[in-house]
mmCIF file of the N, C-alpha and C atoms, coordinates in Angstrom:
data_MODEL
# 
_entry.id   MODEL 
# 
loop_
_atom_site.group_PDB 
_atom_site.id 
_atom_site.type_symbol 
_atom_site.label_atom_id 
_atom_site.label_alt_id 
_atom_site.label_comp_id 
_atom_site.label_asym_id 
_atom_site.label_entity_id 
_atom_site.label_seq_id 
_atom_site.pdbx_PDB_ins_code 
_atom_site.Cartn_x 
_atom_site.Cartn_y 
_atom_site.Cartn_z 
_atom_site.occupancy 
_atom_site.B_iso_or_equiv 
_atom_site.pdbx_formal_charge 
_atom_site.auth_seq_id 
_atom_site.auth_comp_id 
_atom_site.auth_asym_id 
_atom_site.auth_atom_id 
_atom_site.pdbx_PDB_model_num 
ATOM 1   N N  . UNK A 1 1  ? 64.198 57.768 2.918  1.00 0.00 ? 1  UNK A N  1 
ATOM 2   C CA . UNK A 1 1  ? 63.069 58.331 2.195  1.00 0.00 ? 1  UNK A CA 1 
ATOM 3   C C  . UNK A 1 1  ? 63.248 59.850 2.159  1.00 0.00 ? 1  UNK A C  1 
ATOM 4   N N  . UNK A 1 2  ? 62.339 60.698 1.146  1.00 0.00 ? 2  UNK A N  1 
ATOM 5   C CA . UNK A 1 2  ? 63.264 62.166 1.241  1.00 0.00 ? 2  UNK A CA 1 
ATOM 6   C C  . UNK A 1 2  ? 62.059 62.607 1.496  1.00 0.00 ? 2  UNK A C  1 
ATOM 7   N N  . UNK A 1 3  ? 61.849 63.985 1.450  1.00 0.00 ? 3  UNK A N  1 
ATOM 8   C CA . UNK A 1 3  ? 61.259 64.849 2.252  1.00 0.00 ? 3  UNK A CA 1 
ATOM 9   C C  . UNK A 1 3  ? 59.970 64.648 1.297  1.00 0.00 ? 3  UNK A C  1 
ATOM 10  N N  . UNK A 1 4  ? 59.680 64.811 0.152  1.00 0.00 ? 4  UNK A N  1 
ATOM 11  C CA . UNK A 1 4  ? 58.459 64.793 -0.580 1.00 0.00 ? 4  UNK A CA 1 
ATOM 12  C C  . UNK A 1 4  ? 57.711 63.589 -0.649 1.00 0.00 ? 4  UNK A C  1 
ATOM 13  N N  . UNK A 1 5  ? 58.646 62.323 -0.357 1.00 0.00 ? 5  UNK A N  1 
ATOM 14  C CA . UNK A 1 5  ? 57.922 60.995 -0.048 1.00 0.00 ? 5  UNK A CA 1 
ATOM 15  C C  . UNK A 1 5  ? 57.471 60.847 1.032  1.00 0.00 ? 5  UNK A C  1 
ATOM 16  N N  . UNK A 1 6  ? 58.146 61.310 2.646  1.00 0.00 ? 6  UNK A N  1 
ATOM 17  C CA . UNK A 1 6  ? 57.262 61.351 3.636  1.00 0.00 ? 6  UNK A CA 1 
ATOM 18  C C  . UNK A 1 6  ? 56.222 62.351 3.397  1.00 0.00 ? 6  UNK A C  1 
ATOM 19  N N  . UNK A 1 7  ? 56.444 63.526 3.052  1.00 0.00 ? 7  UNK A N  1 
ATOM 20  C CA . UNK A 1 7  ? 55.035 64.328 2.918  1.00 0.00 ? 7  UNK A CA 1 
ATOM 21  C C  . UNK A 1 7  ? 53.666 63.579 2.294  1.00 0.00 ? 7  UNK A C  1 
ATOM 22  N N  . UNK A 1 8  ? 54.241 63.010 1.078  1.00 0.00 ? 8  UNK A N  1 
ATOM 23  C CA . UNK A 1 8  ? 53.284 62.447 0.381  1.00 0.00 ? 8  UNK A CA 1 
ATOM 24  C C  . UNK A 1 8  ? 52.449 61.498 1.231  1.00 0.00 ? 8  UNK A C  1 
ATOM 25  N N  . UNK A 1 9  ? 53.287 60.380 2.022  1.00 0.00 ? 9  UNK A N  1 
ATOM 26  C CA . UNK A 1 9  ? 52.534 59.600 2.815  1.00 0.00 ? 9  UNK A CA 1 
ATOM 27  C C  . UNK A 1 9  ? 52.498 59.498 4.096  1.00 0.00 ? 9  UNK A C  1 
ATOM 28  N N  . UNK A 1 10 ? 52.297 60.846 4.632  1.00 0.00 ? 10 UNK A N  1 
ATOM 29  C CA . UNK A 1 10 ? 51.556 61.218 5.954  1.00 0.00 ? 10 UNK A CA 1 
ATOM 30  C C  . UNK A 1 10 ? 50.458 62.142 5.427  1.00 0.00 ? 10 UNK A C  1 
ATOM 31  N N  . UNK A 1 11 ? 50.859 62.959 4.110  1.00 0.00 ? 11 UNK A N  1 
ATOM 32  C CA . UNK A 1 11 ? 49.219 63.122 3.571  1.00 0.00 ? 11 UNK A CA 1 
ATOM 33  C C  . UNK A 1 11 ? 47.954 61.855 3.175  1.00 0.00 ? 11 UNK A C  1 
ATOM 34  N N  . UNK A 1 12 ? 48.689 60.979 2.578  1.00 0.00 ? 12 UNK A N  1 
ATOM 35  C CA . UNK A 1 12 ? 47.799 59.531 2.660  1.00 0.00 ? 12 UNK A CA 1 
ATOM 36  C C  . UNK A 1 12 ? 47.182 58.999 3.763  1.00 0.00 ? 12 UNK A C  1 
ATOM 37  N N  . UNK A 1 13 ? 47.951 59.073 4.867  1.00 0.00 ? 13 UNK A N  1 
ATOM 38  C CA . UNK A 1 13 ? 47.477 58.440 6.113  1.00 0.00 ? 13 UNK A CA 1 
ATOM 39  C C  . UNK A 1 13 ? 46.275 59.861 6.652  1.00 0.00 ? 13 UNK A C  1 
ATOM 40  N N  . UNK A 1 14 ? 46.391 60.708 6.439  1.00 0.00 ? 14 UNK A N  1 
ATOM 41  C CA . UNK A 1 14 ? 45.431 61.411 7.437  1.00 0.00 ? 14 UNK A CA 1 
ATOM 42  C C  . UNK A 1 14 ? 44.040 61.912 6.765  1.00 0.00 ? 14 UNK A C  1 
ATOM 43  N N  . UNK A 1 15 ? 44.245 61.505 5.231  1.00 0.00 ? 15 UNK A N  1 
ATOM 44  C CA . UNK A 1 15 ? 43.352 61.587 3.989  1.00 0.00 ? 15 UNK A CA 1 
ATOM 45  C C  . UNK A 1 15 ? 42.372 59.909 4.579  1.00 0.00 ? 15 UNK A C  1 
ATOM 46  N N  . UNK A 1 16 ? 43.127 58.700 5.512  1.00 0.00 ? 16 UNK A N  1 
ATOM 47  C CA . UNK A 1 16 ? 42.476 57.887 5.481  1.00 0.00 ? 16 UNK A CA 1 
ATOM 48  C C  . UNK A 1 16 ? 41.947 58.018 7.019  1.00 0.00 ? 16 UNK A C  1 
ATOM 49  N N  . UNK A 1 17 ? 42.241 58.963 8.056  1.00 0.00 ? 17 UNK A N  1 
ATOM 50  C CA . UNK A 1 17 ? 41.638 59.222 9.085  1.00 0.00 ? 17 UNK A CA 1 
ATOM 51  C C  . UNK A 1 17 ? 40.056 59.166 8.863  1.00 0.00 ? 17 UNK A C  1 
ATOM 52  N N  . UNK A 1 18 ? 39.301 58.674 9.811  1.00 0.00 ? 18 UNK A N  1 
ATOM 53  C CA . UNK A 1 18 ? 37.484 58.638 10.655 1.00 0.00 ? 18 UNK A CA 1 
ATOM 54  C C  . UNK A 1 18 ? 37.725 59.140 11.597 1.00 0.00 ? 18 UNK A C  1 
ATOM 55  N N  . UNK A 1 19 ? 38.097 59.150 12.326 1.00 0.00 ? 19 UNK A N  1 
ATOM 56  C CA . UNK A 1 19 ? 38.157 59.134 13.830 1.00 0.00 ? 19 UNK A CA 1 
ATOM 57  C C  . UNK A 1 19 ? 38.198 60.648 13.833 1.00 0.00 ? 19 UNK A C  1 
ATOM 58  N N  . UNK A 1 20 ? 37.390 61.186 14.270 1.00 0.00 ? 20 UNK A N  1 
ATOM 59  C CA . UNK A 1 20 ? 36.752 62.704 14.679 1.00 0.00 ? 20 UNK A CA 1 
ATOM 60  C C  . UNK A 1 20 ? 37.854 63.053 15.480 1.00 0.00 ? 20 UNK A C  1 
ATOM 61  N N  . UNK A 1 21 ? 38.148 62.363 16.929 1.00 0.00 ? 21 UNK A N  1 
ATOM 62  C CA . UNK A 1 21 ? 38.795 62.628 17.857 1.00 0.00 ? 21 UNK A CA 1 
ATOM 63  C C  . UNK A 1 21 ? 40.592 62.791 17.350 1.00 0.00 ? 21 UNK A C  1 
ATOM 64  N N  . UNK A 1 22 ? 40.851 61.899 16.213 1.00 0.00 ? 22 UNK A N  1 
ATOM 65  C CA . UNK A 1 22 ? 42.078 62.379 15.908 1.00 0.00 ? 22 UNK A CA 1 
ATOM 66  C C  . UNK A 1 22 ? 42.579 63.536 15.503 1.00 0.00 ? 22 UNK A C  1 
ATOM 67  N N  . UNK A 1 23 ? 41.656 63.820 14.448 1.00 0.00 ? 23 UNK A N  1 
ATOM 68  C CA . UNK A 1 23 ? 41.344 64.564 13.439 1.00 0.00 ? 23 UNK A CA 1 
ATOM 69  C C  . UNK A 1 23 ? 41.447 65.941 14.240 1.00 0.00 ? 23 UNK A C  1 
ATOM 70  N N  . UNK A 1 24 ? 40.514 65.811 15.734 1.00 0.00 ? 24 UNK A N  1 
ATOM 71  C CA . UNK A 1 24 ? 40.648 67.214 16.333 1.00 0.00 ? 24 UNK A CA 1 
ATOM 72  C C  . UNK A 1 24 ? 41.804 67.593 16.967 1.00 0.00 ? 24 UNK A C  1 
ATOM 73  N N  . UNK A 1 25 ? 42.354 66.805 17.316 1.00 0.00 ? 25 UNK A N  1 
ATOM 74  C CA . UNK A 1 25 ? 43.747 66.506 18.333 1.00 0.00 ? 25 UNK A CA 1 
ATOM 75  C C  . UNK A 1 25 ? 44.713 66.927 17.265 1.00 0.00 ? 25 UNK A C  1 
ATOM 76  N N  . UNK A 1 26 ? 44.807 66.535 15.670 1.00 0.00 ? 26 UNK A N  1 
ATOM 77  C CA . UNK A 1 26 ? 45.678 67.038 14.348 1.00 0.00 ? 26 UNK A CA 1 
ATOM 78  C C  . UNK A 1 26 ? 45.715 68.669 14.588 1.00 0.00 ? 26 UNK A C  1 
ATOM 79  N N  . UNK A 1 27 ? 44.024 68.565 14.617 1.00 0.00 ? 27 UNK A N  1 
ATOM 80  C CA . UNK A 1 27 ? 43.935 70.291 14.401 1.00 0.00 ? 27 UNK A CA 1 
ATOM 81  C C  . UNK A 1 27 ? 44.030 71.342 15.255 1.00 0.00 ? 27 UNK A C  1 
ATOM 82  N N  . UNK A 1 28 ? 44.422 70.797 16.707 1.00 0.00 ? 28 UNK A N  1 
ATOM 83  C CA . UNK A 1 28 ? 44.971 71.458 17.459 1.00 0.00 ? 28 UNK A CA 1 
ATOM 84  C C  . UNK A 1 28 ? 46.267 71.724 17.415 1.00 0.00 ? 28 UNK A C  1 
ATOM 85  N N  . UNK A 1 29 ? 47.220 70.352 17.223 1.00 0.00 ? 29 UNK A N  1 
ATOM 86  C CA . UNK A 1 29 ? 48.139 70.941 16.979 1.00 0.00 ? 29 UNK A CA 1 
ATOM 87  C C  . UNK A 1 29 ? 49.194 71.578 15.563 1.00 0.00 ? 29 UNK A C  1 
ATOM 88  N N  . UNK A 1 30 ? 47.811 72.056 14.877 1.00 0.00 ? 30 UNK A N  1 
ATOM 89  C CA . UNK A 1 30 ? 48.422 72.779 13.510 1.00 0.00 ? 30 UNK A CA 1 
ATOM 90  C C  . UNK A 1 30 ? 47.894 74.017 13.897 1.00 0.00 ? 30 UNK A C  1 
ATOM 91  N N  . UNK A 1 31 ? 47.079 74.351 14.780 1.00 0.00 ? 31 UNK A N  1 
ATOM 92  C CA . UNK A 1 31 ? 46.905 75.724 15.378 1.00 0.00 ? 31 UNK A CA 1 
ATOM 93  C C  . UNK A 1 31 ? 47.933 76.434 15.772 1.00 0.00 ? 31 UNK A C  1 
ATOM 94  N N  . UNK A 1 32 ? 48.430 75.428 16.774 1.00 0.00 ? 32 UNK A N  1 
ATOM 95  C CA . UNK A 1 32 ? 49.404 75.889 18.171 1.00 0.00 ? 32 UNK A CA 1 
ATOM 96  C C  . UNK A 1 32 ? 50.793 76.565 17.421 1.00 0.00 ? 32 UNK A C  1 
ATOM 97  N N  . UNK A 1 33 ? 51.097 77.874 17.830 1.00 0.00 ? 33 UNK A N  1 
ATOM 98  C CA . UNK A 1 33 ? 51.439 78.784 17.046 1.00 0.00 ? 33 UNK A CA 1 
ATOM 99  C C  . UNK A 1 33 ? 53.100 78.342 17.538 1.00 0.00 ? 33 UNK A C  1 
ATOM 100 N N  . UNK A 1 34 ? 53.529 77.560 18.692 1.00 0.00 ? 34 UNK A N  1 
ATOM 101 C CA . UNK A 1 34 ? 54.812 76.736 18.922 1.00 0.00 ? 34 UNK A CA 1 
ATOM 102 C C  . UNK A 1 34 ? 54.755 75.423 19.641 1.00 0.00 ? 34 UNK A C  1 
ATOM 103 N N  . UNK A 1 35 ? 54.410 75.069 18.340 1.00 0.00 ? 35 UNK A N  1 
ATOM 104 C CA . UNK A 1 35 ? 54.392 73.375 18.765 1.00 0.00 ? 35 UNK A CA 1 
ATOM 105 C C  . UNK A 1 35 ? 56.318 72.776 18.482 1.00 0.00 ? 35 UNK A C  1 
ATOM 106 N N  . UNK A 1 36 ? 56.703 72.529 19.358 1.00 0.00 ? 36 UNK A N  1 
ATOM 107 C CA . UNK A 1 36 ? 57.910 71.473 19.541 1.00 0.00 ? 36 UNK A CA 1 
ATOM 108 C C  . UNK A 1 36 ? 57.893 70.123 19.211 1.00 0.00 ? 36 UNK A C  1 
ATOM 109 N N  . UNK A 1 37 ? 58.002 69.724 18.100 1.00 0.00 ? 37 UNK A N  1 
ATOM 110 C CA . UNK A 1 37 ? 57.360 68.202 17.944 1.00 0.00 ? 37 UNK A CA 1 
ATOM 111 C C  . UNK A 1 37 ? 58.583 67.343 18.489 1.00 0.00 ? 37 UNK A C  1 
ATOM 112 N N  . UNK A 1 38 ? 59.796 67.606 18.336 1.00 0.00 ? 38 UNK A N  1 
ATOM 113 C CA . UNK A 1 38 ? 61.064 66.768 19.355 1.00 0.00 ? 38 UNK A CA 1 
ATOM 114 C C  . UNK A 1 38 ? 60.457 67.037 20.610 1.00 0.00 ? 38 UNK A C  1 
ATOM 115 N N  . UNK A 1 39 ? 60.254 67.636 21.181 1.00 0.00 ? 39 UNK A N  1 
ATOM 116 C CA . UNK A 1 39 ? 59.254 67.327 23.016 1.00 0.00 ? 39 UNK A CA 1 
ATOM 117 C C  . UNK A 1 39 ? 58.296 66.745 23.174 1.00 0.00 ? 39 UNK A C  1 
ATOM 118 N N  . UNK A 1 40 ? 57.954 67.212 22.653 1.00 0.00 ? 40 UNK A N  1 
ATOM 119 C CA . UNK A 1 40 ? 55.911 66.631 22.218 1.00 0.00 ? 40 UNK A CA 1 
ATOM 120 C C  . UNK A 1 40 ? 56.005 64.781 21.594 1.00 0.00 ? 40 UNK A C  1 
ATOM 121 N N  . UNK A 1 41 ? 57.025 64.615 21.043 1.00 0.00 ? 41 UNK A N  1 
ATOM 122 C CA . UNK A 1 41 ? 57.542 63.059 20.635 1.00 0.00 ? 41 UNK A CA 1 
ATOM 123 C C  . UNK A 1 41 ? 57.573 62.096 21.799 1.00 0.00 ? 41 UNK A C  1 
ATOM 124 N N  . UNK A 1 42 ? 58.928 63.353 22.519 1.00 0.00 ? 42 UNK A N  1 
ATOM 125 C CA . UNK A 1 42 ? 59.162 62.339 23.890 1.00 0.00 ? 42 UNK A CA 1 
ATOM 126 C C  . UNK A 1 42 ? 58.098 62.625 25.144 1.00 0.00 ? 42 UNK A C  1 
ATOM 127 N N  . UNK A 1 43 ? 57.344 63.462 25.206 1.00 0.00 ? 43 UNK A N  1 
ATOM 128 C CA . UNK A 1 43 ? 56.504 63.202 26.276 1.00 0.00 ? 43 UNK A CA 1 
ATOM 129 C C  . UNK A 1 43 ? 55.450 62.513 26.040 1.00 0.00 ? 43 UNK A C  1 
ATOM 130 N N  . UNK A 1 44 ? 55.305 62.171 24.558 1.00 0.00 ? 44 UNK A N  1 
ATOM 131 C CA . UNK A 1 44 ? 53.846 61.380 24.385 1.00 0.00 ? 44 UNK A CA 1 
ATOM 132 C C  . UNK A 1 44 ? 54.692 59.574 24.538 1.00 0.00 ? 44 UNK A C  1 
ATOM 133 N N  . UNK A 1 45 ? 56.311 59.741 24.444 1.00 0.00 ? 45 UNK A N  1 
ATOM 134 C CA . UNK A 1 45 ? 56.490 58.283 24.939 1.00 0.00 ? 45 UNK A CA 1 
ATOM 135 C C  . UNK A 1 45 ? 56.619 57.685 25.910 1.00 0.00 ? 45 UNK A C  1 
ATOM 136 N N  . UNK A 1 46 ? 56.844 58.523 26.938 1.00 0.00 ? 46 UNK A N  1 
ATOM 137 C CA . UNK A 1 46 ? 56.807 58.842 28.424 1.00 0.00 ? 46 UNK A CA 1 
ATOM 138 C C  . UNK A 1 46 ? 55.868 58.460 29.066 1.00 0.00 ? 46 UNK A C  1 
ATOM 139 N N  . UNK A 1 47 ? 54.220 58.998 28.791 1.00 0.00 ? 47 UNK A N  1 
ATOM 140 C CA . UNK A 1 47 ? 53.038 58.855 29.037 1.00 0.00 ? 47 UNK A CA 1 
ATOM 141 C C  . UNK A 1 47 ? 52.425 57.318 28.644 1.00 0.00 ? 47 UNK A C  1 
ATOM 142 N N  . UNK A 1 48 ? 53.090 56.950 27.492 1.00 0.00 ? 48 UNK A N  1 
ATOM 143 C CA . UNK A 1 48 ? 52.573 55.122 27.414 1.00 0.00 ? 48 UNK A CA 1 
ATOM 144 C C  . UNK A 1 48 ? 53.417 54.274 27.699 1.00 0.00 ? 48 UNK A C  1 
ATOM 145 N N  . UNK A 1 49 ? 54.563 54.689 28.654 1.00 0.00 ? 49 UNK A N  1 
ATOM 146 C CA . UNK A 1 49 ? 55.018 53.428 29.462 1.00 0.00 ? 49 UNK A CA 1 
ATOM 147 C C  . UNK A 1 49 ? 54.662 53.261 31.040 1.00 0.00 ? 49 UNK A C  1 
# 
């Protein structure tokens, strides 16, 4: 898939977000002025096993 088709539909998915609590947790990390998302990947897989 290329870069404008994932954009497109991870804009779909968060256009279909309710959940307040996600939504704030998104907007924290579009704040965070160095977010690492290769770290931030593997420690959030870390944490649910």
């Amino acid at each position: 898939m290329n870069l404008v088709a994932e954009k497109s539909e991870l804009i779909k998915w968060i256009n279909s977000l309710e959940n307040p609590f996600i939504i704030a947790e998104l907007n924290k990390i579009r704040k965070r002025e160095n977010f690492n998302f290769e770290k931030e990947w593997e420690r959030g897989g870390q944490e649910r096993k």
